[in-house]
C-alpha positions in Angstrom: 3.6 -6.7 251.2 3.2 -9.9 253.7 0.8 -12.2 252.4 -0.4 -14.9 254.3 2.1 -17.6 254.3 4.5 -15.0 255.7 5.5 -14.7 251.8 6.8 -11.3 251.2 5.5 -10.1 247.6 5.8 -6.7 245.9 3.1 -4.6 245.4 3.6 -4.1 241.9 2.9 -7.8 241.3 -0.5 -7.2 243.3 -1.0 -4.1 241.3 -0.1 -5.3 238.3 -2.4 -8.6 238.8 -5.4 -6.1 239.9 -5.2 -4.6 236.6 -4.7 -7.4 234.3 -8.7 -8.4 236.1 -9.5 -4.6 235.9 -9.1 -5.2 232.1 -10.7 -8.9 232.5 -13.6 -6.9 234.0 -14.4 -5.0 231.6 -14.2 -7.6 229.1 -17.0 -8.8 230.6 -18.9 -6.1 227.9 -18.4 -7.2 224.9 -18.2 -10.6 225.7 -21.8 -10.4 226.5 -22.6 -8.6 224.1 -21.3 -10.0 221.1 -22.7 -13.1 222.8 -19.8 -14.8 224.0 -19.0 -16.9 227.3 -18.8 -14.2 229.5 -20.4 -16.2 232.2 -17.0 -18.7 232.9 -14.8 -15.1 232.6 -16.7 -13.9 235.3 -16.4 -17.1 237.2 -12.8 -16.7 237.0 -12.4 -13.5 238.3 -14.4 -13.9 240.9 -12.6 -17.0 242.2 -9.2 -14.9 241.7 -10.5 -12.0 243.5 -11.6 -14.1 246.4 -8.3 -15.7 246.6 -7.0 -12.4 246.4 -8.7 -11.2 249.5 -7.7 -14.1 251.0 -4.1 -14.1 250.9 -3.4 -9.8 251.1 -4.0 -8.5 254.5 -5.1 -4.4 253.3 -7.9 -2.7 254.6 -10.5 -3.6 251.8 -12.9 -6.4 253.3 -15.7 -3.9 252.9 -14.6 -3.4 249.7 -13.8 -7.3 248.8 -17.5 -7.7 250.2 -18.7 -5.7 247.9 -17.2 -6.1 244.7 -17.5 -9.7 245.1 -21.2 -9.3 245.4 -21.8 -7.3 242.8 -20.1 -9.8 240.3 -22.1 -12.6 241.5 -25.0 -10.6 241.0 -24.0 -10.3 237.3 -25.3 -13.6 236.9 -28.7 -12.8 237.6 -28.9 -10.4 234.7 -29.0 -12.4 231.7 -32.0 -11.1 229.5 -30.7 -8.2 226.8 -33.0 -5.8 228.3 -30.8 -6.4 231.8 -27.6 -5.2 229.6 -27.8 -1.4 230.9 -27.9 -2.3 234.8 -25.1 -4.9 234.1 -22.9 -2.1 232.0 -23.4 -0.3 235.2 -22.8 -3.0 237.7 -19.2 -3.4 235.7 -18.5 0.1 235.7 -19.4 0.2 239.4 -17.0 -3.0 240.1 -14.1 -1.1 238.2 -14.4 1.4 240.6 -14.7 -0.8 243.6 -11.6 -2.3 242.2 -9.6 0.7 241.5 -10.2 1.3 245.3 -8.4 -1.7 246.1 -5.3 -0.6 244.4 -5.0 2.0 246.0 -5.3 0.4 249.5 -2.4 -2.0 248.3 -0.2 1.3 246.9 -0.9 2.9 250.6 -1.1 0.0 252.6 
């Protein structure tokens, strides 16, 4: 795959990236839920993933769009009685995300 500075990388090092924040992801869970500082691991992935989507030239910018917003709208759900929608918001993005590898295994 051609990334941006005319770099040519293989997809298994994008794929294999993807799912190291696939797991990353969904250690989002129990971070938050055993109280931990879930909040600057999100922050992370979300500056990867736009970096990501930056530099890989796939058909997923609707898909970038909107796993990226969904993550930044994990911050907003921060009281325990918003745990079930942000469970499902992370289970949503892990699907958003396994859509994204396959764009890269295709593309």
């Amino acid at each position: 795959m051609l990334i941006k500075y005319d770099i040519d990388i293989k997809d298994d090092t994008v794929l294999n990236r993807l799912k190291q924040l696939t797991n990353l992801i969904y250690k989002l869970l129990p971070m938050r839920e055993e109280g931990g500082d879930w909040q600057t691991l999100l922050f992370t992935i979300i500056e990867e993933l736009s970096g990501i989507s930056r530099l890989i030239d796939i058909d997923s910018d609707e898909i970038f769009f909107s796993l990226l917003a969904k993550l930044e709208g994990l911050f907003n759900l921060t009281e325990e009685n918003d745990f079930f929608n942000f469970r499902r918001i992370i289970f949503e993005c892990l699907n958003l995300i396994s859509k994204v590898k396959k764009n890269v295994s295709i593309g």
